[in-house]
NULOVO-102421 format. One line per field, with one value per residue (C-alpha): x, y, z. Coordinates in steps of 0.05 Angstrom, whole numbers, padded with zeros to 5 digits. Example, Ala and Ser with C-alpha at 12.3 -4.5 7.8 and 13.67 -1.06 7.14 Angstrom:
! NULOVO-102421
x	c(00246, 00273);
y	c(-00090, -00021);
z	c(00156, 00143);
! end
This chain:
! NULOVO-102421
x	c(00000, 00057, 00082, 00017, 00004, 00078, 00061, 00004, 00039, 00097, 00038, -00001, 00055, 00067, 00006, 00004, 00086, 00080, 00042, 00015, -00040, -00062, -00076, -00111, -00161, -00164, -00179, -00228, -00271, -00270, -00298, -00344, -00375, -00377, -00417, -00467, -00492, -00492, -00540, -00581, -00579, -00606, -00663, -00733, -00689, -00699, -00685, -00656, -00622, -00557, -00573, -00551, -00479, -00477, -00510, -00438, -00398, -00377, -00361, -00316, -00283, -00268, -00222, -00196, -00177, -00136, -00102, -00093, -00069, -00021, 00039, 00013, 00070, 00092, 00134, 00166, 00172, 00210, 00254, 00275, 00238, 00177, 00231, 00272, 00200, 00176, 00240, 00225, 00201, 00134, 00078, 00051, -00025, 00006, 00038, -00028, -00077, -00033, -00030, -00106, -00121, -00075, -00115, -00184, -00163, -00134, -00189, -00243, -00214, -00223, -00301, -00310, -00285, -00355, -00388, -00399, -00443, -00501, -00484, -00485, -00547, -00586, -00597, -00631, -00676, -00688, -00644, -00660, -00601, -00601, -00600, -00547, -00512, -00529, -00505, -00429, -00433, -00442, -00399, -00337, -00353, -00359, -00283, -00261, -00277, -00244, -00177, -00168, -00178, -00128, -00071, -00080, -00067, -00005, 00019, 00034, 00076, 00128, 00097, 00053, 00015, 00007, -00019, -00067, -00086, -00101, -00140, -00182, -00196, -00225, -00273, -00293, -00314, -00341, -00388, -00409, -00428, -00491, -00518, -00574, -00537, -00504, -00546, -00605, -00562, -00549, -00602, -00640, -00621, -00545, -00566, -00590, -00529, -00480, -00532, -00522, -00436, -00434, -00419, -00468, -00526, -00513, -00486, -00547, -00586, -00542, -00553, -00626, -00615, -00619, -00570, -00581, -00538, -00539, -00497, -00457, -00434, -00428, -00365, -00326, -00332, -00311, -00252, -00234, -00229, -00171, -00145, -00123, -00106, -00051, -00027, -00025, 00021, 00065, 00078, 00088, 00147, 00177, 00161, 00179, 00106, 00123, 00109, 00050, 00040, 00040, -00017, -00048, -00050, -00078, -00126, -00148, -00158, -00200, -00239, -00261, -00267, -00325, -00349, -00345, -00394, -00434, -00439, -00455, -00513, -00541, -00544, -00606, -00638, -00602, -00650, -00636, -00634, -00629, -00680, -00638, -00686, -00725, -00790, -00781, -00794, -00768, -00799, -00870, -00909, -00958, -01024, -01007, -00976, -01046, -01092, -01054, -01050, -01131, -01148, -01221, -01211, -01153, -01112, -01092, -01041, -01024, -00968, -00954, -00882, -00830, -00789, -00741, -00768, -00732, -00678, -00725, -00763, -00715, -00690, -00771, -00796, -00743, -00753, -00832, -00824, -00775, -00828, -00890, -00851, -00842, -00908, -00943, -00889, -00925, -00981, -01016, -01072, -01037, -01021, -00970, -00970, -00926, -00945, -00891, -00946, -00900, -00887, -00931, -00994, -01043, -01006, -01013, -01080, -01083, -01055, -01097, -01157, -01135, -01136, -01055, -01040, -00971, -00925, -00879, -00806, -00755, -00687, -00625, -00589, -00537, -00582, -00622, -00683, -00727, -00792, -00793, -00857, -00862, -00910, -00908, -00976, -01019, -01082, -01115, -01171, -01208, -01277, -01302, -01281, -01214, -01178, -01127, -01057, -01038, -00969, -00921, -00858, -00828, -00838, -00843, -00913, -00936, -00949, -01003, -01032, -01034, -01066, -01119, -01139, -01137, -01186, -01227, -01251, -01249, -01292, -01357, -01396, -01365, -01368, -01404, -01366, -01415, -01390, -01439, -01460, -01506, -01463, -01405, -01362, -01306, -01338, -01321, -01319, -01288, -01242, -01228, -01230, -01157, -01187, -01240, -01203, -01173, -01224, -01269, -01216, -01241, -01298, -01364, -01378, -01449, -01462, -01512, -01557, -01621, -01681, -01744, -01750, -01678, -01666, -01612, -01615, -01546, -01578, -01538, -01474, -01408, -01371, -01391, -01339, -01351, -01302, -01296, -01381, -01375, -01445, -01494, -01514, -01584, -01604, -01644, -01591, -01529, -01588, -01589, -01514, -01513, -01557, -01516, -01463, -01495, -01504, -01426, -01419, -01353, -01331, -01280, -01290, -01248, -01256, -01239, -01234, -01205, -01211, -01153, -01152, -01092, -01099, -01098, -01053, -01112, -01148, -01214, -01254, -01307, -01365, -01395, -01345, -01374, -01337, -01406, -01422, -01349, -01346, -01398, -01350, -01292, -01253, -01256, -01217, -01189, -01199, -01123, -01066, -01013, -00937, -00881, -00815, -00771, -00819, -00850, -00850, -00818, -00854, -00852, -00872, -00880, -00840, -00811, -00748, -00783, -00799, -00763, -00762, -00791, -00805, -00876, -00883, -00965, -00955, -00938, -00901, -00933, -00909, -00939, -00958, -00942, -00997, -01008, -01075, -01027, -00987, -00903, -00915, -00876, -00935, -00969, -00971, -01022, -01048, -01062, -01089, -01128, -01094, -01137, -01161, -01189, -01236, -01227, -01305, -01345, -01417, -01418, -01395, -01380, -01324, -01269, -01196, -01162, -01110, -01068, -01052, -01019, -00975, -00925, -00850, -00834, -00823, -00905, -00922, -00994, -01012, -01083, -01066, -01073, -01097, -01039, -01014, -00964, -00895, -00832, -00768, -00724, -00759, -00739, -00790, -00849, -00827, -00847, -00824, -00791, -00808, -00867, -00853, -00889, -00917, -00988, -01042, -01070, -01118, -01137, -01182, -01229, -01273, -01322, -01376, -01444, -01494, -01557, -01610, -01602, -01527, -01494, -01444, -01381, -01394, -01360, -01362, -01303, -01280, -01227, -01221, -01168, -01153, -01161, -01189, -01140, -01097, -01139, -01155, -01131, -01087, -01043, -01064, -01027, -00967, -00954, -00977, -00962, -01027, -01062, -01039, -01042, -01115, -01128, -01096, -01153, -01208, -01186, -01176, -01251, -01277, -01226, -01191, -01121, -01085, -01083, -01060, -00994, -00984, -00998, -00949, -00894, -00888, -00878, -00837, -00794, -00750, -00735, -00682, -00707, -00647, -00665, -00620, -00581, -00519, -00534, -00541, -00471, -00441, -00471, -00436, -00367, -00348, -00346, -00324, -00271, -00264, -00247, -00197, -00162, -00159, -00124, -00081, -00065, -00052, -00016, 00037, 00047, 00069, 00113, 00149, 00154, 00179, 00229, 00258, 00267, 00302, 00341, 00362, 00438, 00446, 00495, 00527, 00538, 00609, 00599, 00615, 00569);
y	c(00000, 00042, 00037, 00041, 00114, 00141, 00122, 00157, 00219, 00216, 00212, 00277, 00314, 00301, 00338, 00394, 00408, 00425, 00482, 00432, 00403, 00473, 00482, 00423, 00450, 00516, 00496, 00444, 00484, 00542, 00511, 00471, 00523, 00574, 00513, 00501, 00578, 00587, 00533, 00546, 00620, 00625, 00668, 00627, 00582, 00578, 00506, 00497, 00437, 00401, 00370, 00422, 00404, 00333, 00325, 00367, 00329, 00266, 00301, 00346, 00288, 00244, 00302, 00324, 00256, 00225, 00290, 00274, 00209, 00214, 00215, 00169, 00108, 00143, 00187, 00133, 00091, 00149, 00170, 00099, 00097, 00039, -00012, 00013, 00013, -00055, -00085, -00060, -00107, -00075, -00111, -00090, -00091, -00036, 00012, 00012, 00016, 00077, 00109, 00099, 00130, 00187, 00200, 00191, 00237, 00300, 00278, 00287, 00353, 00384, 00350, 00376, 00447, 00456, 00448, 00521, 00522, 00488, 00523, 00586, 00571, 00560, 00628, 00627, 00562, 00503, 00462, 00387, 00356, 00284, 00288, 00329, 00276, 00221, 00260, 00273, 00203, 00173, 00224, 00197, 00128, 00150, 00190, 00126, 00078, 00132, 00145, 00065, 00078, 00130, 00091, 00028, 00080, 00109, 00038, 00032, 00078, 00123, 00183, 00231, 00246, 00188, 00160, 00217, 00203, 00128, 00139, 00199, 00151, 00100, 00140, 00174, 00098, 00086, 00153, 00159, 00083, 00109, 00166, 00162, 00186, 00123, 00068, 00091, 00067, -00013, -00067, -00054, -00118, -00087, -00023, -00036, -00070, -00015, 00029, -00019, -00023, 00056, 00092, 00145, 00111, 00082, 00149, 00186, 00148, 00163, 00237, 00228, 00225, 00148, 00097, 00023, -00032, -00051, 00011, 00015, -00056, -00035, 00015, -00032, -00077, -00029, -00004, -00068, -00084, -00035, -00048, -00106, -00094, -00043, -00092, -00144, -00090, -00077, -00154, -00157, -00117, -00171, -00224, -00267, -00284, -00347, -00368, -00398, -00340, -00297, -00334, -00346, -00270, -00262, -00309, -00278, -00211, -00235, -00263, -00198, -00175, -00218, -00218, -00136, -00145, -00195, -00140, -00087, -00131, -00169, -00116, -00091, -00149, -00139, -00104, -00061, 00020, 00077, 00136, 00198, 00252, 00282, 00275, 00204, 00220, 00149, 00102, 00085, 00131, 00108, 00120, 00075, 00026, 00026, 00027, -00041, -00081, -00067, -00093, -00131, -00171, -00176, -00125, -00145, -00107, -00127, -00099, -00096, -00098, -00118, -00172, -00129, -00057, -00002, 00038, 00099, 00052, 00006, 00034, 00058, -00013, -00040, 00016, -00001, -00075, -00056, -00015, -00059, -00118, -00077, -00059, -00125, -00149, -00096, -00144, -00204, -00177, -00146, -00188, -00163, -00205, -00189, -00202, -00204, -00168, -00182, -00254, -00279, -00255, -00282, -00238, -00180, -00187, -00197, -00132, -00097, -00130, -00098, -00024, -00032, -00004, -00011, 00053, 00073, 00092, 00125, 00070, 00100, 00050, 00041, 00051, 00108, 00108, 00053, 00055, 00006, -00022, -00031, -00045, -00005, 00001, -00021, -00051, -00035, -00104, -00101, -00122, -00132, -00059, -00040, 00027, 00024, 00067, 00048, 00086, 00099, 00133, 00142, 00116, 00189, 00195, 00120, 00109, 00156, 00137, 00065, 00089, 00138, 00082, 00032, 00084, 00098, 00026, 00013, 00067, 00049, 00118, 00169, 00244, 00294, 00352, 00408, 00474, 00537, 00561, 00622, 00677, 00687, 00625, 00603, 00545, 00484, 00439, 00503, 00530, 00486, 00423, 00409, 00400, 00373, 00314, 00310, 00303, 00262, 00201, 00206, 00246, 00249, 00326, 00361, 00427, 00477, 00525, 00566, 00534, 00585, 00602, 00624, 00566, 00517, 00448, 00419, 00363, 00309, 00356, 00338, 00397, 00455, 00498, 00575, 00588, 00668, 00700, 00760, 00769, 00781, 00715, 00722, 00730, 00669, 00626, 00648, 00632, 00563, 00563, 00589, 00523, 00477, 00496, 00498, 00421, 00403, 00418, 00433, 00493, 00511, 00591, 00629, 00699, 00748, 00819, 00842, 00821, 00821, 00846, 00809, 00843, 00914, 00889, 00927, 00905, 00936, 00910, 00863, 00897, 00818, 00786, 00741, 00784, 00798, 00723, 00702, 00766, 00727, 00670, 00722, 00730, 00794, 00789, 00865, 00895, 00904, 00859, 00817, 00831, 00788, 00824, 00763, 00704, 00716, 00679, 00709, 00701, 00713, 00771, 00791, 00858, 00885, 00853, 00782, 00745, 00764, 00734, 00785, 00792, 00796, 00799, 00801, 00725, 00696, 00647, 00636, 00589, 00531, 00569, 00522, 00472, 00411, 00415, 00433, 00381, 00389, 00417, 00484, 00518, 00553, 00603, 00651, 00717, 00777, 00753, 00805, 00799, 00770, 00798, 00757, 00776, 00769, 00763, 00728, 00740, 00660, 00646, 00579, 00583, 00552, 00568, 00595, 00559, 00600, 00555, 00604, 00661, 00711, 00716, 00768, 00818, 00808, 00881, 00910, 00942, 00989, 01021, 00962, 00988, 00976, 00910, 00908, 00879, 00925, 00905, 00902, 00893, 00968, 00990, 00970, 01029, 00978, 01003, 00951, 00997, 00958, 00894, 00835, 00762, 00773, 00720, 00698, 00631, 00606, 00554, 00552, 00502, 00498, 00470, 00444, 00483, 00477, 00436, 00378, 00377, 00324, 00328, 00314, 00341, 00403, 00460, 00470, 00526, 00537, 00618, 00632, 00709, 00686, 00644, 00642, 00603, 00539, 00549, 00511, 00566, 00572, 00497, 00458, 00504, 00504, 00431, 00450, 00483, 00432, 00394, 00445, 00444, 00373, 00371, 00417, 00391, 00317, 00359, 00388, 00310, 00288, 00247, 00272, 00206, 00224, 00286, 00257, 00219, 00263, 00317, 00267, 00277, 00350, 00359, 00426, 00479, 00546, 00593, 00664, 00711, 00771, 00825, 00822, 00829, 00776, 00734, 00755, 00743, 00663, 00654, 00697, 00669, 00605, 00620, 00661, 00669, 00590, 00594, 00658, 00623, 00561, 00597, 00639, 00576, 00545, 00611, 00605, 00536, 00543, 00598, 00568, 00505, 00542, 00581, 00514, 00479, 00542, 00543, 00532, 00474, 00481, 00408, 00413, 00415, 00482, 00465, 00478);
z	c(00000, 00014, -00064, -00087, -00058, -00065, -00142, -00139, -00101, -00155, -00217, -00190, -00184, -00260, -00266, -00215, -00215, -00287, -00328, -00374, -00325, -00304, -00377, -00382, -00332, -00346, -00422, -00389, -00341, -00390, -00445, -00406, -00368, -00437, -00473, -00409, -00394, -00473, -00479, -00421, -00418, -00487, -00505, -00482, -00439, -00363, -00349, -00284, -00298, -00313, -00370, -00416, -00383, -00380, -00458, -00477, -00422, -00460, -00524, -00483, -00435, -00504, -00515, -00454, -00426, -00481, -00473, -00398, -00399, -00461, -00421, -00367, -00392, -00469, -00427, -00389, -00445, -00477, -00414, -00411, -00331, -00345, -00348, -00285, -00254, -00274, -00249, -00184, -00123, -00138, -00175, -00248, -00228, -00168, -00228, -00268, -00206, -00188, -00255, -00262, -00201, -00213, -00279, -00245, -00194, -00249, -00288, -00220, -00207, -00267, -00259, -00195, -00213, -00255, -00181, -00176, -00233, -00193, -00126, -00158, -00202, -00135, -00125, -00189, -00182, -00147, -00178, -00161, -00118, -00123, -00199, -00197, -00152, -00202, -00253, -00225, -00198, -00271, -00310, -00253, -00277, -00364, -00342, -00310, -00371, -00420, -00365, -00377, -00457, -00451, -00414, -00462, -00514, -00480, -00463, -00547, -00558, -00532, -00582, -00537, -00598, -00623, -00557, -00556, -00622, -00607, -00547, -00587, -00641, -00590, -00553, -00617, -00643, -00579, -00578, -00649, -00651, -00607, -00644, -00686, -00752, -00759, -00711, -00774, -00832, -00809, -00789, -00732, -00681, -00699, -00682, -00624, -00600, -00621, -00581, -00525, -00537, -00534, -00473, -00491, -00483, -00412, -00389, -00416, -00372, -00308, -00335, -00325, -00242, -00250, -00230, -00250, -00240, -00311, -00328, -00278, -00296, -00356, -00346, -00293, -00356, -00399, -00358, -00335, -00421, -00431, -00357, -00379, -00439, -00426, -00372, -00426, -00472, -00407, -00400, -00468, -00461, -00407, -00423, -00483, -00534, -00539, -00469, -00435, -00386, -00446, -00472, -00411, -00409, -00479, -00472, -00400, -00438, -00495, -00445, -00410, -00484, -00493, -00419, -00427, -00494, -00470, -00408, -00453, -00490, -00437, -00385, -00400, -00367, -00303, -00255, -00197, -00198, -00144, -00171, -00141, -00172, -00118, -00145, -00160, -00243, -00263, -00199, -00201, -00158, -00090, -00125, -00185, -00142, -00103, -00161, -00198, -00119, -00100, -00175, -00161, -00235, -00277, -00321, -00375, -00421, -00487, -00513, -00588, -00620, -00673, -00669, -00707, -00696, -00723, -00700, -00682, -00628, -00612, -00555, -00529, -00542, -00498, -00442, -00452, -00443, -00373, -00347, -00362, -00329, -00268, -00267, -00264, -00215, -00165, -00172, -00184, -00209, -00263, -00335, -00386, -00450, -00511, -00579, -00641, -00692, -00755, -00736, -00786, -00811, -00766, -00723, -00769, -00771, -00694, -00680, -00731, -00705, -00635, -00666, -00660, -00738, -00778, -00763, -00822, -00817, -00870, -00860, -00891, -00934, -00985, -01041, -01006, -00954, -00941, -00915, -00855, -00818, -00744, -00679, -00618, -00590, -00529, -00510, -00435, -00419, -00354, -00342, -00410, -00425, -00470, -00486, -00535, -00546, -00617, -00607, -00560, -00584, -00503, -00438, -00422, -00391, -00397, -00327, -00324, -00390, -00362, -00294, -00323, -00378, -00316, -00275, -00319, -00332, -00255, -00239, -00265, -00244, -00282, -00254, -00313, -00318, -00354, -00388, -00374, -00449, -00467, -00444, -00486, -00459, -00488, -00545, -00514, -00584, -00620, -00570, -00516, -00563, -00533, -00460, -00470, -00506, -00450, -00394, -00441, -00417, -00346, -00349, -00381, -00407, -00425, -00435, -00384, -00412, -00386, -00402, -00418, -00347, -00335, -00296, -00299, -00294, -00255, -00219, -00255, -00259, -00210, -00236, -00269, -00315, -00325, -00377, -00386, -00391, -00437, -00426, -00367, -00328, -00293, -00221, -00227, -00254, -00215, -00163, -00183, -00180, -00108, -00091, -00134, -00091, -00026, -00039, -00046, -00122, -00148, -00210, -00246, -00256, -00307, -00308, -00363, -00341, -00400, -00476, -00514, -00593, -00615, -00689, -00660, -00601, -00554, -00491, -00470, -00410, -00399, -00359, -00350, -00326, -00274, -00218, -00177, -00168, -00147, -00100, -00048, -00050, -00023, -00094, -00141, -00201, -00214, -00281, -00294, -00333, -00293, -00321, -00295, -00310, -00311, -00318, -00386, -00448, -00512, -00570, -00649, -00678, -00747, -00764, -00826, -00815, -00810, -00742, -00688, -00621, -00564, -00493, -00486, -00403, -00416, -00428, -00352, -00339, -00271, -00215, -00178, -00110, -00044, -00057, -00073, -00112, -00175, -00170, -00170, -00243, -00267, -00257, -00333, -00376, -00371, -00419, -00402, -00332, -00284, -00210, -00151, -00086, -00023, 00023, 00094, 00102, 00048, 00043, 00036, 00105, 00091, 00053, 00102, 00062, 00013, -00017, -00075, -00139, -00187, -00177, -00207, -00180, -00132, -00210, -00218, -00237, -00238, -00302, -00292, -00361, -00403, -00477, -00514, -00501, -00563, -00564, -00555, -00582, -00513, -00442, -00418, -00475, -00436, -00387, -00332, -00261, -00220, -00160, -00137, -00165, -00116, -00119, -00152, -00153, -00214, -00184, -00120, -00090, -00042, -00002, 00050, 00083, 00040, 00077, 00037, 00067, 00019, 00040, 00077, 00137, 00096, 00042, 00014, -00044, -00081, -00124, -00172, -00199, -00246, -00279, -00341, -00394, -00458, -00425, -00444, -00512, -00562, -00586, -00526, -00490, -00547, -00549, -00467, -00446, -00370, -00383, -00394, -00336, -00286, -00308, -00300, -00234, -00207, -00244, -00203, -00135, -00155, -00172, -00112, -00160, -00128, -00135, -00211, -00210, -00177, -00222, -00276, -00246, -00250, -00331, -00329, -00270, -00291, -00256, -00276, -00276, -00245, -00244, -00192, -00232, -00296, -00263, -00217, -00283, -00307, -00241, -00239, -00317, -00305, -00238, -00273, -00346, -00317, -00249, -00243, -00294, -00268, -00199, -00240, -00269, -00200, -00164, -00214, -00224, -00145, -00156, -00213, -00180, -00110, -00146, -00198, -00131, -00100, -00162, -00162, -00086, -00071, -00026, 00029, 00064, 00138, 00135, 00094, 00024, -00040);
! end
């Protein structure tokens, strides 16, 4: 142990007693951090996440590291020192163990030098920890297969370049051999397996926040590959090829070869994985683990795919198959069955039968594209009732598909969900088609309107959605709607205080805005528009000069307030929203809590002067004064006690009032899918369907970046572009100095003589 760390000792200072590491790092950590806060401090870009990092990470490593270990053993071999070492009462497996170590530790360094980036980024955004962990835990283990790539390289030669060279090549090979440019242009089954031989792939999935076993197997078996195969070129130096210990050796190194492939192949079927994300994104949530283990009959899911898809599924069917496995081994009431649809063509016709149809790919080949066929698709059975998916292109999302198909056939009473007409609403088929797609999987929907009486009937309505009146409702029927929730009924109230003209870019107001009915509930809409000054979507415009990209603060990007009713979702995107008041004392004195859903940041503005909502060409145009900049609330619900006289003991009204009602039409619902589910999350909470909604919230879950000032935002990117460096560089001139003074010291022997 003693040799093993004074080699390791002797190796570092290779790289910290000479310029040429500090380089390294500086070069490193420079370009690094440049690439990352390009990428996600672009224009429309507030993603506070890693990823943007860790997807430029293993280009940059492949580089960096060949460049690292180049002179690991070519500059012994050249200096003459390797063979003076070897012969050495110290053991060959102790030299490369050391050198490794020495590489993974420069090679850590530099890593662990990007750690200010997320540190610093936290006083932008929650940025989620234990993906981050995940993420420098797997990028150690991608640096430690390539270090072991980069000292078999060194090992051939005593060229630095040509070692570096070598190694480069490799880990080019390695990389490219996953992307989709090439793994598109052979056979699919070979595909897949260079997919599966590639170091990308397996690291990507680290970069998600997940660990599984499978790929960390994976790089031991790779590093272990060119471990022994620069021990094999070391020996090879010694010893004579003609002996049996020198074939023993070979043939021990071939051997990992194929165990490190077969690794690489097979591992996919080797379960175990630690979900560090801290919304547990990739591990089946509670509520769908309940719903599959108190099945009454049996759920069966049919699962439809190619025995040889291609290359653009491959990798989703197998990530589909994983994750239906897992899910019928949470219970026994839940049957997974796969079907090969092109097998033959009764199974064709099987899968066709099943509403599963053929999808078409373009295949690049020699003699052009192709047009390939392949299955992907799903069938639901439970209870003599089916729901079909006939494709999945991700596992992205499938859990809750599976759960609300699974729901929806357990639950034989279906809540109604009715949209008030007759007043100027928002058209439910014309403009809130998008939604109402949507709720029709759980939900059954019917529209309200006065009879001849004024009267309306909601006596087989659970829910009832108000969806922005433009025109007067009656005393008699907002009558009816004060009774409907007297008895526990539930609404979903959006209120438009002012109408945008998007041709003109004007906004006038909307006298009937349904403000006089909410008001006895505690809740007055004001007749202004919300601005956010930092959260706020930039949009395309059509100028002179073409479309641009501008700021357009009128369009919120609001925030998930501290509830739970929303779900962990990043909150959505609402237009020109009027801010909301509470009342202390409602004139409906039943009403027990507020509970806010949607919010600005602390940069909400209110804007009382709201006729010209047009675009400006920089943010300062808007004239906005960050004086009294504050969080503003844009929708809140509220429940209480039923207290009509029809009403039961636990039952309760619940009430859902949101500032707006673009924000769910088609328009802007298809373009900002939080929307969307921020919406369905309530309209569960309303039918007290919550279990859904967490698992719905799981798909989206999203940070963002919220910079307070501009400089602020420079500081985060320059402290790490260039403040790491300079501090590199510093460090490293104090050490070349103190250690040229030293060289340059005149020694003095104790009897006095030079």
């Amino acid at each position: 142990m003693t040799a093993f760390v004074a080699l390791i000792r002797k190796d570092l200072r290779g790289y910290f007693d000479q310029p040429t590491g500090y380089v390294l790092l500086v070069i490193f950590v420079g370009i690094t951090s440049w690439l990352f806060f390009r990428t996600a401090l672009a224009p429309g870009s507030q993603d506070a996440s890693l990823r943007a990092l860790f997807d430029a990470m293993p280009f940059i490593l492949a580089v960096f590291i060949p460049a690292a270990t180049m002179r690991l053993f070519a500059e012994e071999l050249r200096d003459g020192t390797l063979e003076l070492l070897l012969t050495q009462p110290v053991q060959s497996w102790t030299v490369l163990g050391s050198k490794f170590s020495s590489g993974l530790i420069f090679v850590s360094s530099g890593i662990l030098l990007t750690i200010g980036i997320p540190i610093l980024l936290e006083t932008a955004g929650n940025m989620d920890s234990g993906a981050i962990a995940a993420q420098y835990i797997g990028v150690i283990f991608f640096s430690g297969s390539l270090i072991a790539i980069g000292m078999f390289g060194s090992s051939l030669t005593r060229n630095q370049i040509v070692a570096f060279i070598v190694a480069l090549f490799i880990n080019i090979v390695l990389i490219v051999i996953g992307l989709s440019f090439v793994t598109i242009t052979v056979p699919s089954s070979v595909a897949v397996l260079m997919q599966d031989l590639s170091p990308l792939t397996h690291f990507g999935n680290m970069a998600k926040g997940v660990l599984a076993l499978r790929d960390v197997i994976y790089f031991v078996a790779l590093t272990a590959l060119f471990l022994s195969c620069t021990y094999l070129s070391l020996r090879g130096r010694t010893l004579s090829h003609t002996t049996q210990l020198y074939k023993n050796l070979r043939l021990g190194v071939a051997g990992l070869v194929i165990a490190s492939i077969l690794a690489g192949w097979f591992g996919n079927s080797i379960a175990g994985r630690w979900d560090m994300t801290e919304d547990q994104v990739y591990t089946l949530s509670p509520a769908t683990e309940e719903l599959v283990k108190n099945l009454d009959d049996l759920l069966t899911i049919n699962l439809y795919v190619s025995n040889d898809p291609p290359v653009q599924i491959a990798g989703s069917t197998r990530e589909i198959q994983v994750f239906l496995e897992g899910l019928g081994a949470k219970s026994d009431m839940v049957r997974v069955v796969t079907h090969t649809s092109d097998k033959d063509e009764k199974a064709a016709q099987a899968a066709m039968l099943a509403g599963i149809p053929k999808q078409q790919f373009n295949i690049e080949t020699q003699d052009g594209y192709q047009v390939k066929e392949g299955y992907l698709g799903i069938t639901v059975s439970y209870n003599n009732n089916r729901e079909i998916i006939p494709f999945l292109d991700t596992v992205d999302g499938l859990e809750y598909k599976i759960a609300t198909l699974a729901n929806k056939m357990v639950i034989t009473d279906k809540k109604t969900i009715g949209f008030l007409t007759g007043h100027g609403e928002r058209d439910r088929t014309a403009e809130l088609q998008w939604f109402s797609l949507q709720l029709e999987e759980q939900y059954i929907l019917a529209e309200v309107s006065k009879d001849s009486n004024d009267n309306l009937d909601l006596s087989d309505i659970d829910i009832i959605v108000i969806a922005g009146p433009t025109e007067s409702v009656t005393e008699v029927e907002k009558a009816d709607l004060n009774t409907f929730f007297s008895r526990g009924g539930k609404g979903l109230v959006l209120v438009d205080t002012t109408i945008a003209d998007t041709e003109r870019f004007v906004a006038r107001s909307n006298p009937n805005n349904f403000n006089d009915f909410i008001l006895q509930y505690g809740v007055f809409v004001h007749e202004n528009i919300v601005v956010d000054i930092q959260a706020h979507r930039n949009l395309s415009f059509t100028t002179q000069a073409g479309n641009v990209l501008l700021p357009y603060p009128y369009w919120i990007n609001s925030q998930t307030a501290e509830s739970k009713i929303g779900g962990s979702g990043e909150g959505a995107t609402l237009t020109w929203a009027g801010s909301i008041e509470l009342e202390e004392e409602p004139e409906i004195r039943y009403v027990e809590r507020f509970i806010p859903l949607l919010q600005t940041t602390e940069f909400g503005l209110i804007n009382w002067e709201y006729q010209d909502i047009s675009p400006r060409q920089d943010l300062a145009e808007y004239s906005f004064s960050s004086d009294d900049t504050d969080k503003q609330l844009l929708a809140v619900g509220l429940e209480g006690s039923a207290y009509g006289s029809q009403a039961t003991d636990d039952q309760q009204f619940r009430l859902v009032v949101v500032g707006d009602s673009d924000w769910l039409t088609d328009n802007i619902a298809t373009r900002y899918q939080s929307n969307l589910i921020v919406a369905l999350n309530w309209i569960d909470w309303l039918a007290q369907e919550e279990a859904l909604a967490s698992i719905r919230s799981k798909v989206i879950t999203s940070r963002t970046l919220l910079f307070s000032s501009k400089a602020l935002k420079n500081f985060v990117q320059y402290v790490n572009i260039v403040g790491v460096p300079l501090i590199l560089i510093f460090v490293g001139g104090i050490r070349f100095i103190r250690r040229r003074q030293f060289t340059q010291r005149t020694w003095v022997s104790r009897e006095g003589t030079k």
